[in-house]
C-alpha positions, 0 to 999 in steps of 0.5 A: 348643618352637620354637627361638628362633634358626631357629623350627624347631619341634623341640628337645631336652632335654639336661639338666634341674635343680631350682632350690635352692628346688624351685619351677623346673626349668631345662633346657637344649635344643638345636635339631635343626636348627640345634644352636644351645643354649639355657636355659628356666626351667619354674615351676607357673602358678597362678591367683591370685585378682583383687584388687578395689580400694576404689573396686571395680575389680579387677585382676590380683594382681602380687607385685612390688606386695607385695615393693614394700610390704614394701621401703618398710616394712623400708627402712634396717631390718636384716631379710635379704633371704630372710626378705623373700622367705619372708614374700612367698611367705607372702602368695602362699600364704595367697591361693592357698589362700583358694580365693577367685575375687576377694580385697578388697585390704584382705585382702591388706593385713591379710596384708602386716601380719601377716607384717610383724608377725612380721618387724620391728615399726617396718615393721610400725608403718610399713606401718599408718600408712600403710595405716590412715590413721593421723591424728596421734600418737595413733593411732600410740600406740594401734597400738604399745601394741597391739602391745606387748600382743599380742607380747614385743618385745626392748627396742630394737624398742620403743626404736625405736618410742617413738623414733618417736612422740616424733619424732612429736610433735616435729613436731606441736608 
């Protein structure tokens, strides 16, 4: 690795440590002909399937796009930050291990609900409105009495959402 204070092409590892989650290696190097130390960071380059958008452009797969998504769902929602985190790198993996060339962005988006459906159910609720096109109150009924049917809810989730179809309606009337 070239150094980046002189560009003399020789440097030395001096130490090496495994990030906490196993998926970094940092290591710390020094120039042989400067002495001048530095830090990198060494991660697994994957490749990630091109995403192919509806109106059938493709593009590279950006993870900052679905961390991006799941923010706008779970804002001003109770969810931590890791789980956050855990349910975006549940995302990557499952389009890492399609073996997939090109994934449709509906897919990637059926992907983002399930794991928002396991996290919090208004985000989830939230995300499908927007990326199902819900059109008026009753579509977001039918979503929620899916919902209710297909996963035990603690009271105060459904609370929230019944909460948010009658603001729903208030709005329509």
């Amino acid at each position: 690795m070239h150094c980046p204070f002189c560009q003399h092409a020789d440097t030395r590892v001096i130490d090496s440590r495994v990030s906490e989650d196993g998926a970094t290696i940092r290591r710390r190097r020094e120039c042989e002909a400067c002495g001048e130390r530095f830090s990198t960071l060494e991660t697994v380059e994957l490749k990630l399937p091109a995403i192919v958008k509806s109106d059938g452009t493709r593009e590279a797969f950006d993870q900052r796009k679905v961390r991006a998504g799941f923010d706008r769902a779970l804002q001003k929602r109770a969810v931590a930050e890791d789980k956050i985190e855990a349910a975006v790198r549940a995302v990557v993996h499952q389009l890492r291990i399609s073996g997939e060339r090109e994934v449709p962005s509906i897919k990637v988006g059926e992907f983002v609900m399930n794991e928002l459906r396991k996290l919090d159910h208004v985000g989830y609720v939230r995300f499908a409105s927007v990326y199902r096109s819900f059109e008026d109150v009753a579509d977001f009924r039918e979503e929620i009495e899916k919902l209710e049917r297909e996963l035990p809810a603690s009271t105060e989730q459904l609370q929230l959402l019944g909460d948010v179809i009658a603001l729903a309606k208030k709005k329509k009337g």
